[in-house]
ChimeraX commands (.cxc) that place a marker at each C-alpha (Angstrom):
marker #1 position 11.38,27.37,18.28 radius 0.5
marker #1 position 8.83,25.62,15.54 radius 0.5
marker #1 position 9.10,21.81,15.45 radius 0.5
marker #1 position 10.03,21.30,11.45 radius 0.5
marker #1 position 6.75,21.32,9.70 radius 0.5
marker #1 position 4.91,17.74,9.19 radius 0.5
marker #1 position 4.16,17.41,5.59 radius 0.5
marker #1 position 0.50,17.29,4.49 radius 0.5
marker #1 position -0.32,13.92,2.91 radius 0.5
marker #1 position -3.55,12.01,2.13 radius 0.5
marker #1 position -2.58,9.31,4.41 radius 0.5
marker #1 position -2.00,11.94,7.36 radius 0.5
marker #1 position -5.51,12.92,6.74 radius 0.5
marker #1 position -7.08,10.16,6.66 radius 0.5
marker #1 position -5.69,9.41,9.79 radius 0.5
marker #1 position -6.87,12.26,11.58 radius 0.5
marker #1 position -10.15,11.37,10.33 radius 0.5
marker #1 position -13.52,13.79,10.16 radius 0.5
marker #1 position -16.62,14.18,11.99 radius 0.5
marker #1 position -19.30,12.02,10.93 radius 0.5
marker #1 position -21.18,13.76,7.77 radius 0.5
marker #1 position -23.61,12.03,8.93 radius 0.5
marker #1 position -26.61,13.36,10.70 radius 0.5
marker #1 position -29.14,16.74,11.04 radius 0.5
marker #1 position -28.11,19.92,9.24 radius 0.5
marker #1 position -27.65,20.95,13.59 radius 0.5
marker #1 position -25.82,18.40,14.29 radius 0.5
marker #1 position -22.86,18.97,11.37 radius 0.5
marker #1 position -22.39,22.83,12.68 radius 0.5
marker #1 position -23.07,25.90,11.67 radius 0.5
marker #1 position -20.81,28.96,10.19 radius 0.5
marker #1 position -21.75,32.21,10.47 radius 0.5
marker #1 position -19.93,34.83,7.82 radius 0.5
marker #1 position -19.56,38.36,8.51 radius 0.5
marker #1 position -18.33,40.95,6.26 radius 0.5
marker #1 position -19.42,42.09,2.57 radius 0.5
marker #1 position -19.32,46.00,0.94 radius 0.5
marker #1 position -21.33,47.32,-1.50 radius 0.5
marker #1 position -17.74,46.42,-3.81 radius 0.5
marker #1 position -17.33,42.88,-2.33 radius 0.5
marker #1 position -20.50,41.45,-1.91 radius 0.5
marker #1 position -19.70,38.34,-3.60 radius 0.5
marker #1 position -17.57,37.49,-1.09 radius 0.5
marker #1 position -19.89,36.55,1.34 radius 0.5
marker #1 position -21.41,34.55,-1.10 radius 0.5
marker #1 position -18.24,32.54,-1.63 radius 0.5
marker #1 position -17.61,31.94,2.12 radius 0.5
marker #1 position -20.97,30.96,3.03 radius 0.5
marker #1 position -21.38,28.28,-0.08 radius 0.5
marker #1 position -17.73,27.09,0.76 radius 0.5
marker #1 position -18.50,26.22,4.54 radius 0.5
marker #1 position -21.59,24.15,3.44 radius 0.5
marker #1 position -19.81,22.42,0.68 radius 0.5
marker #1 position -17.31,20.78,3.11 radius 0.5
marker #1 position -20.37,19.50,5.47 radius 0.5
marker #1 position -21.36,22.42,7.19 radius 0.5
marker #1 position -24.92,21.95,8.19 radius 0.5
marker #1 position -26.36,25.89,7.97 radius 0.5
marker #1 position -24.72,29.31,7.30 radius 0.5
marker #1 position -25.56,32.72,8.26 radius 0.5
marker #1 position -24.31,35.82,6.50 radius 0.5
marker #1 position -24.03,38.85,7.58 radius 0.5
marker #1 position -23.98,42.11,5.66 radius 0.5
marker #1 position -23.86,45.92,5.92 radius 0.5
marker #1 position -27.75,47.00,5.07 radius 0.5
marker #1 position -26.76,48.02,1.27 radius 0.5
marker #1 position -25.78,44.32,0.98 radius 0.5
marker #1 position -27.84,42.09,2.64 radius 0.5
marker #1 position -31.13,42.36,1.01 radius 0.5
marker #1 position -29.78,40.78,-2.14 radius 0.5
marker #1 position -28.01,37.78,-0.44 radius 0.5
marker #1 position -31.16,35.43,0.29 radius 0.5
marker #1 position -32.16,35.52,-3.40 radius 0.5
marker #1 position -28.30,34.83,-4.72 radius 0.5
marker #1 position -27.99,32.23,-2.08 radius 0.5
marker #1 position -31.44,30.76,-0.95 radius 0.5
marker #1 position -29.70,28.13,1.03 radius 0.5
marker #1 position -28.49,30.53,3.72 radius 0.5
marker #1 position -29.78,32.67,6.46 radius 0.5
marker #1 position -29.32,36.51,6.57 radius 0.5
marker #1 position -28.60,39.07,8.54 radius 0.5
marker #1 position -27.90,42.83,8.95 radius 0.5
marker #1 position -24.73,43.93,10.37 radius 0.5
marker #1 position -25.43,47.46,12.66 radius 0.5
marker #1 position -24.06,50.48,11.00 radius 0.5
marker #1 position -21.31,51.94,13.32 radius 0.5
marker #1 position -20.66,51.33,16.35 radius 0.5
marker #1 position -24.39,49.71,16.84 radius 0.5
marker #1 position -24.56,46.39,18.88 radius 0.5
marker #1 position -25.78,43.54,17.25 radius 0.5
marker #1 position -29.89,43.36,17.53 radius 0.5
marker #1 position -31.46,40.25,19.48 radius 0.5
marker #1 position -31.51,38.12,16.21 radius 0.5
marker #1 position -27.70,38.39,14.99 radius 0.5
marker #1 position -26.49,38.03,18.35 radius 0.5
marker #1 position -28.56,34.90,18.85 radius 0.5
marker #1 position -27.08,33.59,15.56 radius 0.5
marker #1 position -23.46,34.31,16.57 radius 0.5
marker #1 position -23.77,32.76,19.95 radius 0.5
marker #1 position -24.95,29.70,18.45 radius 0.5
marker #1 position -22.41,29.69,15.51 radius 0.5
marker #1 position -20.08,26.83,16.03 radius 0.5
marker #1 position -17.74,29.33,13.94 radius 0.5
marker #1 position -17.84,33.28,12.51 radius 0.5
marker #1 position -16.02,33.92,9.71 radius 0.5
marker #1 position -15.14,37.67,9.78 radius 0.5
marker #1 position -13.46,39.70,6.99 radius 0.5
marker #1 position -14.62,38.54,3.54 radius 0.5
marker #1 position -15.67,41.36,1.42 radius 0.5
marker #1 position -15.05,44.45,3.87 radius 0.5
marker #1 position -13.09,47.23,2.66 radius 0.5
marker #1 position -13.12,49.52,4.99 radius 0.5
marker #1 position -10.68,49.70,8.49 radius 0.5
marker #1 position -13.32,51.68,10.30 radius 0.5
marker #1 position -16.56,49.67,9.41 radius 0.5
marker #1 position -14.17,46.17,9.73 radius 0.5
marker #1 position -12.84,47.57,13.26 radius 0.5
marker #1 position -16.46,48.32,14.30 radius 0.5
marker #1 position -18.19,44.86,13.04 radius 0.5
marker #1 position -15.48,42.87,15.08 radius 0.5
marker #1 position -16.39,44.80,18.09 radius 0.5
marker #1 position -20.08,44.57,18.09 radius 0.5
marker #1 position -19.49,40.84,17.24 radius 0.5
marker #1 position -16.82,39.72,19.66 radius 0.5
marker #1 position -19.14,41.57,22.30 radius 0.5
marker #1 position -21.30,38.72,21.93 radius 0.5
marker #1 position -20.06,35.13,23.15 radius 0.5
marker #1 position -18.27,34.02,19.91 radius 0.5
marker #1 position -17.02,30.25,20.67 radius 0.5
marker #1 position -14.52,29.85,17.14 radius 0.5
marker #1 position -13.55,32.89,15.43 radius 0.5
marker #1 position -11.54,33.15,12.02 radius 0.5
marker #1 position -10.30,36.04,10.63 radius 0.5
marker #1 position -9.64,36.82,6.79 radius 0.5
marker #1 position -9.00,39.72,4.65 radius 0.5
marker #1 position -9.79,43.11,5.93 radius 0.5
marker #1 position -9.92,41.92,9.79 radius 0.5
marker #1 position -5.83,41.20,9.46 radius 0.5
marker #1 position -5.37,44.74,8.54 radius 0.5
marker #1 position -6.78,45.91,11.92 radius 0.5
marker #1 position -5.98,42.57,14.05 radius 0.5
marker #1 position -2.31,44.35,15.05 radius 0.5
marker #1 position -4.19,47.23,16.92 radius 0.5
marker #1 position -6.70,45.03,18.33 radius 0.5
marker #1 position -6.50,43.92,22.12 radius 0.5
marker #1 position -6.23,39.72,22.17 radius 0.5
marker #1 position -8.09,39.67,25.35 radius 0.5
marker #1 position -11.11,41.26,23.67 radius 0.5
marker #1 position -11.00,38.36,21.23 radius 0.5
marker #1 position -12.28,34.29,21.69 radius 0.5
marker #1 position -9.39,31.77,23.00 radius 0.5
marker #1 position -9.84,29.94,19.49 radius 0.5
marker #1 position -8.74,32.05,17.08 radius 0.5
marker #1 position -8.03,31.00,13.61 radius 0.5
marker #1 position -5.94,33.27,10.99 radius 0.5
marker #1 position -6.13,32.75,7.32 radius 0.5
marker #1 position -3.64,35.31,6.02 radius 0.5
marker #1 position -2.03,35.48,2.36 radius 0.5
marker #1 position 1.41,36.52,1.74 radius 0.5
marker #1 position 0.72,40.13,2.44 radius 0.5
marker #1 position -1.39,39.93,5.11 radius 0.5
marker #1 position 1.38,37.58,7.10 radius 0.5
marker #1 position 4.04,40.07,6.25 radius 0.5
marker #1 position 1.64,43.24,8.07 radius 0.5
marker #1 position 1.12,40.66,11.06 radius 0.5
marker #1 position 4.79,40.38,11.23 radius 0.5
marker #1 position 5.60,43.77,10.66 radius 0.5
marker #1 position 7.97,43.10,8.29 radius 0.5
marker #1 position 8.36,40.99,4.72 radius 0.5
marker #1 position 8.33,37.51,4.73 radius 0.5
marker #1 position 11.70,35.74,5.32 radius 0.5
marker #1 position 13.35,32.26,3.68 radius 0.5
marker #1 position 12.03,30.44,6.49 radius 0.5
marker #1 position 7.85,30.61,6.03 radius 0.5
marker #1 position 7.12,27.99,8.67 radius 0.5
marker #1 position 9.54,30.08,11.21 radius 0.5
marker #1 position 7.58,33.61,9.96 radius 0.5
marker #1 position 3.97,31.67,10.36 radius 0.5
marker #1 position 4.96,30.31,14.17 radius 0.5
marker #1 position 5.98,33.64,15.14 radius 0.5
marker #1 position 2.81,35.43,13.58 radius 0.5
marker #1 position 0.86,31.87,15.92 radius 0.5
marker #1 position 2.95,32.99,19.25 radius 0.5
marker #1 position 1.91,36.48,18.64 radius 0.5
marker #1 position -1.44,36.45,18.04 radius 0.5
marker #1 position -1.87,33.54,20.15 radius 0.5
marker #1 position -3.53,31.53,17.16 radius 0.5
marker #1 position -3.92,28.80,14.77 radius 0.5
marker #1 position -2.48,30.61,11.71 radius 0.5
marker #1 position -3.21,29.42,8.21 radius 0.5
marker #1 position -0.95,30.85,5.50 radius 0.5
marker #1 position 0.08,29.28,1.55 radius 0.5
marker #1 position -0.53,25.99,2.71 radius 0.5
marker #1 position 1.57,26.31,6.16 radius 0.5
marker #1 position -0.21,26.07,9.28 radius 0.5
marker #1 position 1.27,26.68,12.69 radius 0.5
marker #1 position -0.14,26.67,16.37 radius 0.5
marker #1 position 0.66,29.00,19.44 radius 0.5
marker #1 position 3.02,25.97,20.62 radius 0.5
marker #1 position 4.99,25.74,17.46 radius 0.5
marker #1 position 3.54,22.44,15.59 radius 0.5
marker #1 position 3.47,22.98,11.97 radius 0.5
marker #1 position 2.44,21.57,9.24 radius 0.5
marker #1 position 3.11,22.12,5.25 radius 0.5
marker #1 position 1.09,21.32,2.49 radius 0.5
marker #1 position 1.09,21.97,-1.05 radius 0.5
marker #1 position -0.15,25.04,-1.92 radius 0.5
marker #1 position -2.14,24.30,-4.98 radius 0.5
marker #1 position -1.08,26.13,-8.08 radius 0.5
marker #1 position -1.56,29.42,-9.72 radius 0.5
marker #1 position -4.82,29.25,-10.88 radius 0.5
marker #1 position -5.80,29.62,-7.56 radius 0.5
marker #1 position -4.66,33.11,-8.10 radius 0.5
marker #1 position -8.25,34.79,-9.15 radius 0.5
marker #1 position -10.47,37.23,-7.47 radius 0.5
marker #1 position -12.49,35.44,-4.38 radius 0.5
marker #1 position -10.29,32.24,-3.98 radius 0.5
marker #1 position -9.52,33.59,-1.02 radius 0.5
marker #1 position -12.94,33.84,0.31 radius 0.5
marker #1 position -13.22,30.54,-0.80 radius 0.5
marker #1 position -10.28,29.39,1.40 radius 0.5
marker #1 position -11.43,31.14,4.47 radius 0.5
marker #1 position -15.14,29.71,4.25 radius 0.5
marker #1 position -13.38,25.90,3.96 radius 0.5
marker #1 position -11.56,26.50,6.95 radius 0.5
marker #1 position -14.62,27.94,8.90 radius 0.5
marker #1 position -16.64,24.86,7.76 radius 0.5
marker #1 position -14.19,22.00,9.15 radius 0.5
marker #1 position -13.97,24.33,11.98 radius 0.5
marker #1 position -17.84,24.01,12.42 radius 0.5
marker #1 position -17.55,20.47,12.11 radius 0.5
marker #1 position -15.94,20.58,15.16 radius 0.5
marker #1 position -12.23,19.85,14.42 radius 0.5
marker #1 position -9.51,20.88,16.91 radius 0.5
marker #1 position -8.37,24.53,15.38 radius 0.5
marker #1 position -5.43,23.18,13.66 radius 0.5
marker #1 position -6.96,20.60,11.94 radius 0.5
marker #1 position -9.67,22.70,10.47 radius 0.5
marker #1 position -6.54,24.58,8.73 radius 0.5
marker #1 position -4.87,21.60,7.72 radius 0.5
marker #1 position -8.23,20.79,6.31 radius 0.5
marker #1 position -9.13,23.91,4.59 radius 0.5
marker #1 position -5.98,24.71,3.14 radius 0.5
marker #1 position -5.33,21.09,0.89 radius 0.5
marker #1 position -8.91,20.42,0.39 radius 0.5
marker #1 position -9.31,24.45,-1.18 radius 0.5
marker #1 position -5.64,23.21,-2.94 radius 0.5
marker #1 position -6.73,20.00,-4.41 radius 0.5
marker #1 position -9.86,22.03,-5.50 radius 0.5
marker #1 position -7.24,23.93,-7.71 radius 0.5
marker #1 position -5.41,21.09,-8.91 radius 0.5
marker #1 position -8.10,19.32,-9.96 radius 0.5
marker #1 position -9.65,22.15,-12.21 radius 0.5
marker #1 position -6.25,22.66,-13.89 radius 0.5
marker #1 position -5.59,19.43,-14.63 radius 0.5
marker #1 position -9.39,19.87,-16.29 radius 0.5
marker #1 position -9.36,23.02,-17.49 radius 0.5
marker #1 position -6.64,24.77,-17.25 radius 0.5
marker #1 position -5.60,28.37,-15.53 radius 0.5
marker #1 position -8.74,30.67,-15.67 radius 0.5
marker #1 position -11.37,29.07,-14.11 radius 0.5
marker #1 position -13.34,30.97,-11.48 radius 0.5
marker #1 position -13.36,30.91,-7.59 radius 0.5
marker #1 position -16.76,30.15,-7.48 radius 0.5
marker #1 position -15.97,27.29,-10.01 radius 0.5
marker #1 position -14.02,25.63,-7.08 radius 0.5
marker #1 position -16.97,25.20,-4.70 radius 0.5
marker #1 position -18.07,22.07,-6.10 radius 0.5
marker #1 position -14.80,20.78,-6.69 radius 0.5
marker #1 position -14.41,20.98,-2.64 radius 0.5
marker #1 position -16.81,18.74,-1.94 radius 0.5
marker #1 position -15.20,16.21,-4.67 radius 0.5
marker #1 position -12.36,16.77,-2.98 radius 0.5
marker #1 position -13.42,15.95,0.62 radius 0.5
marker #1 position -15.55,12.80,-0.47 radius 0.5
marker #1 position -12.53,11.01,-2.31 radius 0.5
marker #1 position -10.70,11.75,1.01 radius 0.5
marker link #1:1,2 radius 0.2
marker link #1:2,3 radius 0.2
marker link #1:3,4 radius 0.2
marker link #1:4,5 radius 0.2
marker link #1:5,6 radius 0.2
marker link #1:6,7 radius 0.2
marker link #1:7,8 radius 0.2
marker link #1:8,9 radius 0.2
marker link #1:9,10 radius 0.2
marker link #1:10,11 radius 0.2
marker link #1:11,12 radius 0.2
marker link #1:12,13 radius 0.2
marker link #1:13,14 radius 0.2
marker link #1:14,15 radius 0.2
marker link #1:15,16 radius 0.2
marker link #1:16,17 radius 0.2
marker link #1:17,18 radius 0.2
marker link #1:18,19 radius 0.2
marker link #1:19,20 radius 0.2
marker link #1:20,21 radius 0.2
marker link #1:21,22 radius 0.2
marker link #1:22,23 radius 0.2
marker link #1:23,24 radius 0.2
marker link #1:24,25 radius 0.2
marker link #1:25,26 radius 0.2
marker link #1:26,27 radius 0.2
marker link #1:27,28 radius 0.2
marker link #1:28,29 radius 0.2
marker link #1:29,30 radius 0.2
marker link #1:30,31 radius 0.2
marker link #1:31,32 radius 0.2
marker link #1:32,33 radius 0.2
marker link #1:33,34 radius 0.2
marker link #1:34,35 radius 0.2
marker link #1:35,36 radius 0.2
marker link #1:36,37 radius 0.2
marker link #1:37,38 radius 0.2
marker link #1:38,39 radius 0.2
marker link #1:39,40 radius 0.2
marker link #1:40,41 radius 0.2
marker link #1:41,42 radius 0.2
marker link #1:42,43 radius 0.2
marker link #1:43,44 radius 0.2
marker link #1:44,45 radius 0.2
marker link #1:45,46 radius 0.2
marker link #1:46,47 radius 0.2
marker link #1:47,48 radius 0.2
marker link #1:48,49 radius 0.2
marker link #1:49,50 radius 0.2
marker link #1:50,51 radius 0.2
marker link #1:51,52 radius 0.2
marker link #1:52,53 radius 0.2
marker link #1:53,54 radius 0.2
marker link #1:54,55 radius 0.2
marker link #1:55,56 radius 0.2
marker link #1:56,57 radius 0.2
marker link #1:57,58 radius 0.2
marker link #1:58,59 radius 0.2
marker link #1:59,60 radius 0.2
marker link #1:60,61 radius 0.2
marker link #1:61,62 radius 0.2
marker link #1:62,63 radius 0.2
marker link #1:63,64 radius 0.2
marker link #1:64,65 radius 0.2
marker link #1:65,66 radius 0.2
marker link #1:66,67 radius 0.2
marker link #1:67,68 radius 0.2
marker link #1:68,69 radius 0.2
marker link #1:69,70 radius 0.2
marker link #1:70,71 radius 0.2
marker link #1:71,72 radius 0.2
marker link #1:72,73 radius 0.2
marker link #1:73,74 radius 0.2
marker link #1:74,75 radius 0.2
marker link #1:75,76 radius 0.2
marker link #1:76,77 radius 0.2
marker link #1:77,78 radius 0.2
marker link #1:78,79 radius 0.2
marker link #1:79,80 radius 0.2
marker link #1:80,81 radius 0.2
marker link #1:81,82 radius 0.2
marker link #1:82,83 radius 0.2
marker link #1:83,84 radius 0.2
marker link #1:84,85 radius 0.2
marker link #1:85,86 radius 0.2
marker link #1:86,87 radius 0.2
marker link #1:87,88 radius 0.2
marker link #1:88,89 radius 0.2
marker link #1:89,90 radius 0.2
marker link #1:90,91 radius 0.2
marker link #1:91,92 radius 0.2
marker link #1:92,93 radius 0.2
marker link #1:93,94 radius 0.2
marker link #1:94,95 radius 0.2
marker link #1:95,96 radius 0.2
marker link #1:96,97 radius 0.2
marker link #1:97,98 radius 0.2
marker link #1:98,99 radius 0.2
marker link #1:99,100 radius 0.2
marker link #1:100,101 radius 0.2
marker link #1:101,102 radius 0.2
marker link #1:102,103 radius 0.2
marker link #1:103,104 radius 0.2
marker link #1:104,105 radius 0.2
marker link #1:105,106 radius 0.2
marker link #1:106,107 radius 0.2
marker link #1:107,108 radius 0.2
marker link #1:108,109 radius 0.2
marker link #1:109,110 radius 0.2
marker link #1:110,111 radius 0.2
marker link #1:111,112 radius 0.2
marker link #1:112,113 radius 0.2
marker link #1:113,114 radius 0.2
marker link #1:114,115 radius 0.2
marker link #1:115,116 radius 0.2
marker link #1:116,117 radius 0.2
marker link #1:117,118 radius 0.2
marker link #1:118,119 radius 0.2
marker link #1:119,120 radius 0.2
marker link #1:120,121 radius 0.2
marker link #1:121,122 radius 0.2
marker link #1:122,123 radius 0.2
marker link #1:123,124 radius 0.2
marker link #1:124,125 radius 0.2
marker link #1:125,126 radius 0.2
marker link #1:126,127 radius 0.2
marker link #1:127,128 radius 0.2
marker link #1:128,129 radius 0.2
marker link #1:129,130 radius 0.2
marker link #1:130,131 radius 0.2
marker link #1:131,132 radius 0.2
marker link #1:132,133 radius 0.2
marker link #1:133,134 radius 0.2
marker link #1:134,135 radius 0.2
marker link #1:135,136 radius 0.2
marker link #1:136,137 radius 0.2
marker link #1:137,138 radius 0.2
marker link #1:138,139 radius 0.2
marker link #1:139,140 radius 0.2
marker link #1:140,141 radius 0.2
marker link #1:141,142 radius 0.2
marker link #1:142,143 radius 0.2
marker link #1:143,144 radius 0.2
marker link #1:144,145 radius 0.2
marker link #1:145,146 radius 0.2
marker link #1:146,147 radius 0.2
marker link #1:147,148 radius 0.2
marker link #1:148,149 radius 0.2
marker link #1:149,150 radius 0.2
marker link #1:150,151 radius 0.2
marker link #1:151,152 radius 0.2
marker link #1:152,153 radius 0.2
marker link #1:153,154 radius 0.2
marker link #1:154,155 radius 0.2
marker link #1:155,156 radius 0.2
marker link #1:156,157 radius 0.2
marker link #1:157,158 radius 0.2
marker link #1:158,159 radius 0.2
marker link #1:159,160 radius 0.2
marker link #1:160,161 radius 0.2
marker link #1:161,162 radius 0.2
marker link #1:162,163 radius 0.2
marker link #1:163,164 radius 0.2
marker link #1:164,165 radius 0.2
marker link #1:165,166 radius 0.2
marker link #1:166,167 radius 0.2
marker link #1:167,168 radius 0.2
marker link #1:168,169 radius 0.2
marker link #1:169,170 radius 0.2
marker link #1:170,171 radius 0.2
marker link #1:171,172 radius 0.2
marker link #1:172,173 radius 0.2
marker link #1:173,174 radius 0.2
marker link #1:174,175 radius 0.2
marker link #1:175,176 radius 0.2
marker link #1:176,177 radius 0.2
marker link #1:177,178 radius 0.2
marker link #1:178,179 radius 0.2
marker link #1:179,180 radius 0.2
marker link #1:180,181 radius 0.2
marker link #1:181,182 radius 0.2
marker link #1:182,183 radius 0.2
marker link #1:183,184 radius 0.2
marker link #1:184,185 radius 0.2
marker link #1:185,186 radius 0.2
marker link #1:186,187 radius 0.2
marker link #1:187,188 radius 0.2
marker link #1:188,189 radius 0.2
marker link #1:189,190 radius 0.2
marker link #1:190,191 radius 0.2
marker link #1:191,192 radius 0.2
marker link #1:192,193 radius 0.2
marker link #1:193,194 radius 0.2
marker link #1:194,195 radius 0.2
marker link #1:195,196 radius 0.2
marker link #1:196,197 radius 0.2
marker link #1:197,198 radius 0.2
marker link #1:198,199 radius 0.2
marker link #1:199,200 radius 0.2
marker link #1:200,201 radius 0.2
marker link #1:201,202 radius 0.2
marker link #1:202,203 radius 0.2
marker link #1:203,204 radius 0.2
marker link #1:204,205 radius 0.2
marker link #1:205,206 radius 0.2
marker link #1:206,207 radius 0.2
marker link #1:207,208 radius 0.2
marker link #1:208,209 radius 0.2
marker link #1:209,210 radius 0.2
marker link #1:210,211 radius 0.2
marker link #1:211,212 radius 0.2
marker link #1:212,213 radius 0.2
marker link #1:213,214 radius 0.2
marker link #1:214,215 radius 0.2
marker link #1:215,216 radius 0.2
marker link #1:216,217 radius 0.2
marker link #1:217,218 radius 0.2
marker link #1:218,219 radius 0.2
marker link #1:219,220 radius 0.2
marker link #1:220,221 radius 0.2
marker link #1:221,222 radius 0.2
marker link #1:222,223 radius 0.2
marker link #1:223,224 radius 0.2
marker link #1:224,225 radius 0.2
marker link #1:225,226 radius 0.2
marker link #1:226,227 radius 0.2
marker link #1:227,228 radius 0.2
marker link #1:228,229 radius 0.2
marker link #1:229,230 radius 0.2
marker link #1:230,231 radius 0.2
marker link #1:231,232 radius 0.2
marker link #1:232,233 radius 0.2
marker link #1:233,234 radius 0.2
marker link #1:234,235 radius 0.2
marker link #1:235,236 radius 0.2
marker link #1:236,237 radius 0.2
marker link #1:237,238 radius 0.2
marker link #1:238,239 radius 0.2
marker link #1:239,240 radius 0.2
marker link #1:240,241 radius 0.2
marker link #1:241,242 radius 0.2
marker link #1:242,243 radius 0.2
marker link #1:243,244 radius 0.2
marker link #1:244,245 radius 0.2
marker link #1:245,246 radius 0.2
marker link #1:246,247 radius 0.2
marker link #1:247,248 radius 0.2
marker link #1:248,249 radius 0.2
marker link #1:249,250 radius 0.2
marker link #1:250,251 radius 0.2
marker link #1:251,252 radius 0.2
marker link #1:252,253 radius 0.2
marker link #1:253,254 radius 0.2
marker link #1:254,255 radius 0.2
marker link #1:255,256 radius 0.2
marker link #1:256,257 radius 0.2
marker link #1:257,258 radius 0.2
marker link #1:258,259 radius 0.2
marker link #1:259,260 radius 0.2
marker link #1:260,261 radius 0.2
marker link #1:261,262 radius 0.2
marker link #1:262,263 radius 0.2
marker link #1:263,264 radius 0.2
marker link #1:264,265 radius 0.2
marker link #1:265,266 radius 0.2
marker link #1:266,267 radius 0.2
marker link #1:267,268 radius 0.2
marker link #1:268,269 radius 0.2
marker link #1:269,270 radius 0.2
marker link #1:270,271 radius 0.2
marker link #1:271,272 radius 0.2
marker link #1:272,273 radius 0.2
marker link #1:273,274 radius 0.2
marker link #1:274,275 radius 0.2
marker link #1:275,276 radius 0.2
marker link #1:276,277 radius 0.2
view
């Protein structure tokens, strides 16, 4: 059974500490996003600009070849690659890029099972060292062998999402439903501000409120947790992380602005967020 979830609080933070901002772009990590459709490219965009604003030294994205040609001019900061159509493995470059990743994003922006199923192959046939899944790749995760996937797995599922993992809706109990999704998938699973672990620590944070609600927060969300995961904190803590520093993002828009800001209006606020931590 789940140990009763710690609450999330500043001062639990703090304690944990961060990794040293400090230092080369090399030295602070770097995240690799994969995912992207013709209909989502933004996505990418929000991932990739996410993981850097929370220290990330350098991001790659990766993006079917309809995509990928206009990501370098919407985000000059990054570098980019093209994802093989099909079944294709990943050419010398990507592969390169993916074994050196100190954590791949996959998921943002796909829409497709076929093309998602495919990309997580080709990639996880490389040496992936952190891997977090979002979006599209928790539609397919249930039919995927865990073997074929890295030891440090990271889930950021919404609502919906958990309740497919499950197979079956949500119950009363969300830090019970998130540790069994963790023992199942053998993972650290992030879900509306709950985070739980393979052993059954949890944690619960507030979940920020509705604003976050709007088209690519989630992308957002899943590029802070791959950043502090590139940072190099344990799994867990990376969620713990992602989820109240995207949160506090939120809160600190409404309390400025009110519901209907943007996702991409949060990315600065993230890196407010994480200094005045």
């Amino acid at each position: 059974m789940p140990t009763p979830p710690e609450p999330v609080t500043l001062a639990l933070l703090r304690e944990w500490g961060r990794p040293d901002p400090t230092g080369s772009k090399k030295s602070r990590g770097q995240v690799v996003v994969v995912g992207g459709s013709p209909r989502s490219a933004g996505a990418l965009l929000l991932s990739g600009e996410a993981a850097l604003r929370v220290g990330a030294g350098r991001v790659g994205l990766v993006g079917p070849d309809e995509v990928a040609p206009g990501l370098g001019p919407a985000m000059p900061e990054a570098g980019v690659y093209v994802l093989p159509a099909g079944s294709q493995p990943l050419d010398d470059a990507l592969r390169s890029a993916v074994e050196s990743a100190d954590a791949v994003l996959l998921g943002p922006g796909f829409d497709d099972p076929d093309a998602t199923r495919a990309a997580l192959a080709a990639v996880t046939a490389a040496d992936v060292g952190r891997l977090v899944l979002d979006a599209f790749a928790l539609g397919i995760l249930p039919d995927v062998d865990r073997a074929t996937l890295p030891d440090e797995l990271l889930i950021n599922a919404n609502e919906e999402e958990a309740a497919l993992l499950l197979g079956r809706d949500l119950g009363d109990d969300r830090a019970q439903d998130v540790a069994e999704i963790a023992r199942r998938y053998a993972a650290v699973v992030h879900c509306f501000g709950t985070v739980a672990t393979p052993d059954g620590r949890c944690w619960q944070a507030e979940p920020g409120g509705s604003g976050l609600g709007t088209a690519g927060s989630g992308d957002v969300l899943s590029g802070t947790i791959a950043g502090f995961a590139a940072l190099g904190m344990e799994p867990e803590r990376a969620a713990v992380w992602g989820g109240w520093t995207h949160a506090r993002a939120g809160d600190r828009l409404t309390e400025r602005l009110g519901i209907g800001y943007l996702a991409r209006d949060l990315l600065p606020e993230l890196t407010a967020v994480v200094h005045d931590s």
